[in-house]
Backbone of each chain as ProteinMPNN parsed JSONL, in Angstrom:
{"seq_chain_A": "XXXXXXXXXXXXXXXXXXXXXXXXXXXXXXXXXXXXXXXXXXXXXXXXXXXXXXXXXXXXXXXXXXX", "coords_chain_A": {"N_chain_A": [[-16.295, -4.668, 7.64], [-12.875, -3.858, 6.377], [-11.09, -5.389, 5.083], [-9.628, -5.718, 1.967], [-9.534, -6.71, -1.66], [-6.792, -8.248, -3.452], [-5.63, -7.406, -6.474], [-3.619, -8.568, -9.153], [-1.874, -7.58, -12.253], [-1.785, -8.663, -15.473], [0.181, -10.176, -17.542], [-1.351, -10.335, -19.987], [-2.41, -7.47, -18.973], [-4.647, -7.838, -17.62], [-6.519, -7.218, -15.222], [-6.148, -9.703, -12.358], [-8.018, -11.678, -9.775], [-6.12, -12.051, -7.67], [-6.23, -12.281, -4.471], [-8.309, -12.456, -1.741], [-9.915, -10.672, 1.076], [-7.882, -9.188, 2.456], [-5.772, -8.414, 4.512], [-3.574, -7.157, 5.722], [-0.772, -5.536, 4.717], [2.652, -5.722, 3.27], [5.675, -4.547, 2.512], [8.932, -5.877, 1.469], [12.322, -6.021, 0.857], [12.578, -6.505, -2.58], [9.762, -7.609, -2.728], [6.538, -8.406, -1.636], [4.561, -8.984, 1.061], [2.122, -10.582, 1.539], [-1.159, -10.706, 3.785], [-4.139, -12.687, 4.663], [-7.074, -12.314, 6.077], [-7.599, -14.492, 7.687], [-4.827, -15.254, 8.402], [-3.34, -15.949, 6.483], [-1.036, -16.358, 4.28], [0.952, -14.702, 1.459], [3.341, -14.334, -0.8], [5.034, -12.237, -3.018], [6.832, -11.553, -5.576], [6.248, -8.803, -6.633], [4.888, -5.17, -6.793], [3.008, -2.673, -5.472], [0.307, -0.879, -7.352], [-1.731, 0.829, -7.017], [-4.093, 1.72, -4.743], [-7.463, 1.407, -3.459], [-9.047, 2.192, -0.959], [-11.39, 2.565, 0.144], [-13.022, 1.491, -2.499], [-12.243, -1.393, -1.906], [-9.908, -2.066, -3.037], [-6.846, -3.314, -4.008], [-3.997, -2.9, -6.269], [-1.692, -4.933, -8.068], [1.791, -5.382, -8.958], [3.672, -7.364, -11.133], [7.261, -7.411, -10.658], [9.367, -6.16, -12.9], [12.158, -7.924, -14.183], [15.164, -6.891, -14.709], [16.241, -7.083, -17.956]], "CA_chain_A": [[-14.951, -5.212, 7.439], [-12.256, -3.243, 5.628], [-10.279, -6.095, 4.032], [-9.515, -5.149, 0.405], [-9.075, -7.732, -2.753], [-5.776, -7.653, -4.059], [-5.512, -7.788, -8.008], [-2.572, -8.722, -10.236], [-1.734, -7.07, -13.637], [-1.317, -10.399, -16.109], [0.702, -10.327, -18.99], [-2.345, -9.196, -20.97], [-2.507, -6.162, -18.849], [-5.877, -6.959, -17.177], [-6.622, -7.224, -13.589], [-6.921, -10.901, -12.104], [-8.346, -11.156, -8.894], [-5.394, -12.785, -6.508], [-6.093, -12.684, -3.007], [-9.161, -11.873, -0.652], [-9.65, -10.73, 2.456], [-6.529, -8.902, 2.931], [-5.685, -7.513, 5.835], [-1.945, -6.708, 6.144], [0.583, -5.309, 3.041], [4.186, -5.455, 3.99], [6.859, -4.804, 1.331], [9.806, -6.196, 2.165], [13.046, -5.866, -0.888], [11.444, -6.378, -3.48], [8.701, -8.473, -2.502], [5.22, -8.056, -1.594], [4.22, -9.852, 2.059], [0.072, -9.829, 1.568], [-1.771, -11.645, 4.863], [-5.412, -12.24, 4.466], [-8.019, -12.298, 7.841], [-7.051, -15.889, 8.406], [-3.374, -15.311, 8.648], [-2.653, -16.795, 5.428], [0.181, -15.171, 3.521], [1.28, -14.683, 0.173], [4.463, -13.449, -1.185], [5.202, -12.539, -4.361], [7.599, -10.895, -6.24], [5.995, -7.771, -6.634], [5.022, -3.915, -6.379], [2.106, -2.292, -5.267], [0.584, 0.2, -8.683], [-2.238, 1.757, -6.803], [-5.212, 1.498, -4.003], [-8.369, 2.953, -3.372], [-9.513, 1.65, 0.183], [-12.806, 2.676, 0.28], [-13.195, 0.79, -2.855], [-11.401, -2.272, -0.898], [-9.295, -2.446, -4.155], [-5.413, -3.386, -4.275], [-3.602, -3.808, -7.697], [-0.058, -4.839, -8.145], [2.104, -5.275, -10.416], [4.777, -8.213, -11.009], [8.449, -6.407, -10.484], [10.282, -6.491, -13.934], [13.39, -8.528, -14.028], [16.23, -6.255, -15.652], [16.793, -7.851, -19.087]], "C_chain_A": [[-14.25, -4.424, 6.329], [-11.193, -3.782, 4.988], [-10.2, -5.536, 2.583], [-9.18, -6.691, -0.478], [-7.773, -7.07, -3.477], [-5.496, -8.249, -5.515], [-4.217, -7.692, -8.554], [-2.868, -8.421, -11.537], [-1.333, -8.088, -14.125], [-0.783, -9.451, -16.904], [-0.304, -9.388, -19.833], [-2.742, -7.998, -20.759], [-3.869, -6.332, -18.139], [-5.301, -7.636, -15.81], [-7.234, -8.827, -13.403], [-6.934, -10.819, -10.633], [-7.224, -12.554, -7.5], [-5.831, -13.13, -5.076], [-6.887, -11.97, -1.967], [-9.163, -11.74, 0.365], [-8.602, -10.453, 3.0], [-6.22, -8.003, 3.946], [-4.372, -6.719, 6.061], [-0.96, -6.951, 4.656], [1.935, -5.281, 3.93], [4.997, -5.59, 2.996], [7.775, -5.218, 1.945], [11.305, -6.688, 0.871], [12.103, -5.565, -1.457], [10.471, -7.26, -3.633], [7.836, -7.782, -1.751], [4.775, -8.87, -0.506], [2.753, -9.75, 1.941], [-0.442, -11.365, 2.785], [-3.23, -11.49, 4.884], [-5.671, -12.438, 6.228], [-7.809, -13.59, 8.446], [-5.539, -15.94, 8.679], [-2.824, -16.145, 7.389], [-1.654, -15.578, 4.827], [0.363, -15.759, 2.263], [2.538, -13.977, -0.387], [5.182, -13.322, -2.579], [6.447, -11.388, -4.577], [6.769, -9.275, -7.36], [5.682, -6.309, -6.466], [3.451, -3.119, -6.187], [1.952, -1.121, -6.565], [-0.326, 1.017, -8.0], [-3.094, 1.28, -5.839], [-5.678, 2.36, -3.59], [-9.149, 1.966, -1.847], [-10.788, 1.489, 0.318], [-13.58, 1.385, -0.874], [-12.924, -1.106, -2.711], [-10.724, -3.103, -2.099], [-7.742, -2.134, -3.679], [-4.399, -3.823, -5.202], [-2.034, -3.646, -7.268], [-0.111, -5.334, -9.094], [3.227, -6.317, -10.818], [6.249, -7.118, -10.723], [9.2, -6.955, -11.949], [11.381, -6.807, -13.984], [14.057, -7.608, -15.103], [16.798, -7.19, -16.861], [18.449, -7.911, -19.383]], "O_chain_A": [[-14.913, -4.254, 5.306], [-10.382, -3.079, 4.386], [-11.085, -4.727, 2.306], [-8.635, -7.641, 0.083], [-7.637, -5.929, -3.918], [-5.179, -9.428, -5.678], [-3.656, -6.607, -8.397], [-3.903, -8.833, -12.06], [-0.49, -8.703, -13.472], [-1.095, -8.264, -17.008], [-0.182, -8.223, -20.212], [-3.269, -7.298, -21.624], [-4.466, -5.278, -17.919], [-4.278, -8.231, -15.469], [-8.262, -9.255, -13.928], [-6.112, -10.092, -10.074], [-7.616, -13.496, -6.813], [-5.737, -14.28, -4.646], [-6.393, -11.035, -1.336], [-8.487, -12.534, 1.02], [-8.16, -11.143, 3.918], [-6.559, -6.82, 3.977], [-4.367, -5.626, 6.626], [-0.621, -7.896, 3.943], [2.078, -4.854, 5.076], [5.13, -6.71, 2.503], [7.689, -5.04, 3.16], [11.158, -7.655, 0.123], [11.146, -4.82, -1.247], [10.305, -7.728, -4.76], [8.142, -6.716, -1.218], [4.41, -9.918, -1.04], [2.227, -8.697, 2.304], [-0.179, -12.56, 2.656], [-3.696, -10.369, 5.085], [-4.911, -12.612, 7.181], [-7.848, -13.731, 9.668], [-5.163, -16.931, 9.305], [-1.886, -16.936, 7.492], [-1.625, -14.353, 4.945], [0.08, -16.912, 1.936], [2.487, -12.752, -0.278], [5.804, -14.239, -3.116], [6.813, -10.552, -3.751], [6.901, -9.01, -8.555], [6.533, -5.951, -5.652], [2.804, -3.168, -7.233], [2.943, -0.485, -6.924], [-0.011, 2.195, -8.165], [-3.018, 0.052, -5.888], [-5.272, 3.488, -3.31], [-9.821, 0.975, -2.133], [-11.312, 0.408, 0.583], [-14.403, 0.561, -0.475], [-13.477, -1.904, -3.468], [-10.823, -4.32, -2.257], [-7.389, -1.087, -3.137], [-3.9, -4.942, -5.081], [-1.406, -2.833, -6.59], [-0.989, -5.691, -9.879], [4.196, -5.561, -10.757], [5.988, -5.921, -10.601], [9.56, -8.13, -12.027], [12.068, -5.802, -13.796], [13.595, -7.546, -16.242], [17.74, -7.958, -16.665], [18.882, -8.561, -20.335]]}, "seq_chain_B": "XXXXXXXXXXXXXXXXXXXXXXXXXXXXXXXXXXXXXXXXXXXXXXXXXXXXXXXXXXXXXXXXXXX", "coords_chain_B": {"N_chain_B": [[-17.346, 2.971, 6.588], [-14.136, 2.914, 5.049], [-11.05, 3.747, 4.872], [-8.161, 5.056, 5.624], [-5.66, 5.989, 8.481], [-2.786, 7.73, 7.984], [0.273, 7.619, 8.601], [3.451, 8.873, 9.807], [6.815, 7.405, 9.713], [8.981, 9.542, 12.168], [12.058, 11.096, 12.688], [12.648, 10.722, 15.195], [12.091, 8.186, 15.066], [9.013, 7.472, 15.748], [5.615, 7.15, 15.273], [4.017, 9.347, 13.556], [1.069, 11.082, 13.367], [-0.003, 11.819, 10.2], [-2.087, 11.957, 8.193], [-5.096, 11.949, 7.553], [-8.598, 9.85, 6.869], [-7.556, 8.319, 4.606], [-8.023, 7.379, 1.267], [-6.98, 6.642, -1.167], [-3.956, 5.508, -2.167], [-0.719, 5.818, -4.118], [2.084, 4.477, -5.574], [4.603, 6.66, -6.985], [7.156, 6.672, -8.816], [9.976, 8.025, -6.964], [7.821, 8.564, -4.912], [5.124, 9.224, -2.834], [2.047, 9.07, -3.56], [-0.949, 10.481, -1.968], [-4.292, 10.248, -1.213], [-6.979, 11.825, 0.199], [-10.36, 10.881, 1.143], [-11.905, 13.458, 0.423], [-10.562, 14.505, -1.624], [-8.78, 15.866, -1.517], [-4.782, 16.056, -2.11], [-1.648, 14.628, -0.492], [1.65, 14.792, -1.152], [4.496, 12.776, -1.069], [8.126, 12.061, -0.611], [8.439, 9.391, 0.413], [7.714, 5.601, 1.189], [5.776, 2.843, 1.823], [5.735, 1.371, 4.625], [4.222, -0.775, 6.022], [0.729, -1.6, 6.438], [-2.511, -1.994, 8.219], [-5.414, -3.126, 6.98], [-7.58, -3.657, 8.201], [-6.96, -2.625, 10.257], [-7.076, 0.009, 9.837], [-4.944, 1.949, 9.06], [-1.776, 2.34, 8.224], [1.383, 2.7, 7.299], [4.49, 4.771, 6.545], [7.556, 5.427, 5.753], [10.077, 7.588, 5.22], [11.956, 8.2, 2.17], [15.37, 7.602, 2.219], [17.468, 9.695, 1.333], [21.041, 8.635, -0.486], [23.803, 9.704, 1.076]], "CA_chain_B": [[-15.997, 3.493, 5.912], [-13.007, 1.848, 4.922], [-10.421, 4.962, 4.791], [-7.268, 4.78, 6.289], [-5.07, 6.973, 8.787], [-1.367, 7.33, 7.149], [1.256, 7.65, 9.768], [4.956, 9.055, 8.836], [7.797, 7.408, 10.863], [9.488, 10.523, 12.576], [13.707, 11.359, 13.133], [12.465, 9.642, 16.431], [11.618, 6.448, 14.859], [8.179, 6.916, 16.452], [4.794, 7.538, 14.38], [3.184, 10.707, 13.23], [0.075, 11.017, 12.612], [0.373, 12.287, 8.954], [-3.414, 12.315, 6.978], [-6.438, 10.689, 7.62], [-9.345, 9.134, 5.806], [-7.299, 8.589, 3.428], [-8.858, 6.35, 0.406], [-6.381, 6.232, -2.408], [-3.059, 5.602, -2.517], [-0.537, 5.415, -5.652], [3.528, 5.022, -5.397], [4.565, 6.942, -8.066], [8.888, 7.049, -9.394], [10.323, 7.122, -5.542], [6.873, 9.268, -4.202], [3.919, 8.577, -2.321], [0.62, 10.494, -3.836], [-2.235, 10.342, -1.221], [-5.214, 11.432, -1.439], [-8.35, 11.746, 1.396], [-11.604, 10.632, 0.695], [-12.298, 14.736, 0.094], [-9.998, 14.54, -3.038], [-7.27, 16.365, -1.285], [-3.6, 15.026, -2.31], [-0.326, 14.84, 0.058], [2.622, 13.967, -2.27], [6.057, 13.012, -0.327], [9.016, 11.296, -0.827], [8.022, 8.39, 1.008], [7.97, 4.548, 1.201], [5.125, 2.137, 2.648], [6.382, 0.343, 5.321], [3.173, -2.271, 6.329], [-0.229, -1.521, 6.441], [-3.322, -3.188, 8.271], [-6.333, -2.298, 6.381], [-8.572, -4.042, 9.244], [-6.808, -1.824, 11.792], [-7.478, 2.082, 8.821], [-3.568, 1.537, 9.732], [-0.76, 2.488, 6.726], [2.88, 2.816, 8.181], [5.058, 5.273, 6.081], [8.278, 6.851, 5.666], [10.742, 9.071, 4.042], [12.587, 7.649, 1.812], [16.139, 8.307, 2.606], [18.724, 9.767, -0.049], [22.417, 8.463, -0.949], [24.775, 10.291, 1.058]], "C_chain_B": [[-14.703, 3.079, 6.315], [-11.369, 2.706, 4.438], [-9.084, 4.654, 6.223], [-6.225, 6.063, 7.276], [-3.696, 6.433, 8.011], [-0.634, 7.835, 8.536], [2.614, 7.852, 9.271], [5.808, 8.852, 10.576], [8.788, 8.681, 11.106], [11.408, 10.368, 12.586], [14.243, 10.305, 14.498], [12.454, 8.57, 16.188], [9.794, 6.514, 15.633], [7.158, 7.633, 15.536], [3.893, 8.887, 14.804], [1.807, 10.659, 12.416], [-0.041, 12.303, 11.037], [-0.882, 13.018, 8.076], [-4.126, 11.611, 7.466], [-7.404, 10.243, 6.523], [-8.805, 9.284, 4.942], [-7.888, 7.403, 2.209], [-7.669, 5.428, -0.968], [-4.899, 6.634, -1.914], [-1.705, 4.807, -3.458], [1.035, 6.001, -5.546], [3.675, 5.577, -7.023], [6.485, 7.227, -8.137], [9.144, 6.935, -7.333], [9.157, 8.602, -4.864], [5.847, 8.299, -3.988], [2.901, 9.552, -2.706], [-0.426, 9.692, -3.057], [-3.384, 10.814, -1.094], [-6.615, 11.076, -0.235], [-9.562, 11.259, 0.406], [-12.707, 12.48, 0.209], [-11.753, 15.187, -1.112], [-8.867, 15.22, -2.655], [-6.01, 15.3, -1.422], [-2.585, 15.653, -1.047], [0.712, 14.304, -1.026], [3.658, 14.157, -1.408], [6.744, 11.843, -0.795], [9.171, 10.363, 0.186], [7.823, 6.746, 0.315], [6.693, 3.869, 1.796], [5.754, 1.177, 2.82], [5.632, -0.594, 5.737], [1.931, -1.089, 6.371], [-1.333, -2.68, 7.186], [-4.634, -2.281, 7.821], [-7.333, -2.588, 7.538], [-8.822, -3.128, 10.535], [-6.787, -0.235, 11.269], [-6.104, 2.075, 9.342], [-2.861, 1.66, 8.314], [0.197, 3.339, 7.576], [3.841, 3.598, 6.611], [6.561, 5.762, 6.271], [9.144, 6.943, 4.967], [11.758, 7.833, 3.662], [14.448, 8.344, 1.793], [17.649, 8.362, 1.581], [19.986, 9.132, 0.438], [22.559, 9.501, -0.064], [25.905, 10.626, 0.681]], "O_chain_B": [[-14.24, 2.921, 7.444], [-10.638, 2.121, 3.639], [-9.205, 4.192, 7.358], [-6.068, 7.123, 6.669], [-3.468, 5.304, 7.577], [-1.255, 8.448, 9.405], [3.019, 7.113, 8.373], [5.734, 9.388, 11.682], [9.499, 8.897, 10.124], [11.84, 9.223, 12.448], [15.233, 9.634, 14.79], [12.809, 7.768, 17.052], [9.4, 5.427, 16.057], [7.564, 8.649, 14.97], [3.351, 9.273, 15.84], [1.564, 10.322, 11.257], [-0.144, 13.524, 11.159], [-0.854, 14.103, 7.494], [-3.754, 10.508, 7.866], [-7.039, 10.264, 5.347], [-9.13, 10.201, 4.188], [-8.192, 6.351, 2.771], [-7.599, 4.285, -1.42], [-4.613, 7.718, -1.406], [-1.604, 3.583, -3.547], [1.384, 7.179, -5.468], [3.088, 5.116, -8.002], [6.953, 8.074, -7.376], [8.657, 6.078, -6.596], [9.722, 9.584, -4.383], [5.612, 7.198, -4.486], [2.876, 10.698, -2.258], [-0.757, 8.54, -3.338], [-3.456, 12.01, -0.813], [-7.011, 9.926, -0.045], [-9.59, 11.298, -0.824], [-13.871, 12.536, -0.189], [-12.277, 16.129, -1.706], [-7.911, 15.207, -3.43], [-6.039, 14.127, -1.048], [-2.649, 16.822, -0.666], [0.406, 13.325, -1.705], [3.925, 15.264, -0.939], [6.204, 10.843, -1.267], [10.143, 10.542, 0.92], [7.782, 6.621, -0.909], [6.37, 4.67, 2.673], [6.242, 0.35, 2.05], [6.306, -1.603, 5.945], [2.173, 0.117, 6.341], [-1.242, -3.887, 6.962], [-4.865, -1.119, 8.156], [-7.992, -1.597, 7.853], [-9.746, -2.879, 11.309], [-6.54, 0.675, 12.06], [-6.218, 2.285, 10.549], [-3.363, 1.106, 7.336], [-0.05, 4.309, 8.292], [3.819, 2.9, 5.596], [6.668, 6.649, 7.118], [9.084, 6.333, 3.9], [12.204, 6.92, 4.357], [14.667, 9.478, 1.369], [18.485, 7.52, 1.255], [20.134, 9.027, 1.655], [21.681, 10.362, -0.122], [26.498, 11.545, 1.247]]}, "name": "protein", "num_of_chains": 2, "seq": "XXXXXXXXXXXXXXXXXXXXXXXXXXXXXXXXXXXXXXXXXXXXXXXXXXXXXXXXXXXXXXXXXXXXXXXXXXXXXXXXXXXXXXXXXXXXXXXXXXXXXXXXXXXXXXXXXXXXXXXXXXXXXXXXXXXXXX"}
């Protein structure tokens, strides 16, 4: 199975572990559509920072609101 | 192995096969840096448009300047 875990950057800068079993990324504006293997979805207000597949790693990143 | 083909939507609207096994990828300012599971990079001015990691599946394309 080639699902990936998708991690969020907190506030403090580390990696928390959001959302397993992900099967399907879809940006969409500026939002983040993430669907795990059950068809669950998640949508956040964020940006993809990097992924390594093999590792079945996906970090994002919140999207910074323009002060 | 959990390596993905990348696919660049064409002029046609219809997909190109672009890179394969690819492992890592990392939007960077308005680019896409890709890199194979061999350490080779593609870098383009590109967008991810959906992805299914279940299906080694990553939908791309060009990001398209201001006229």
């Amino acid at each position: 199975m080639c699902e990936a875990n998708v991690y969020l950057i907190n506030e403090a800068g580390k990696e928390e572990l959001l959302f397993e079993l992900v099967d399907k990324i879809r940006p969409e504006n500026e939002k983040l559509v993430l669907e795990n293997i059950f068809g669950q979805q998640k949508i956040l207000s964020a940006q993809i920072k990097e992924m390594s597949l093999a590792s079945h790693r996906v970090v994002v990143e919140m999207v910074k609101k323009p002060e």
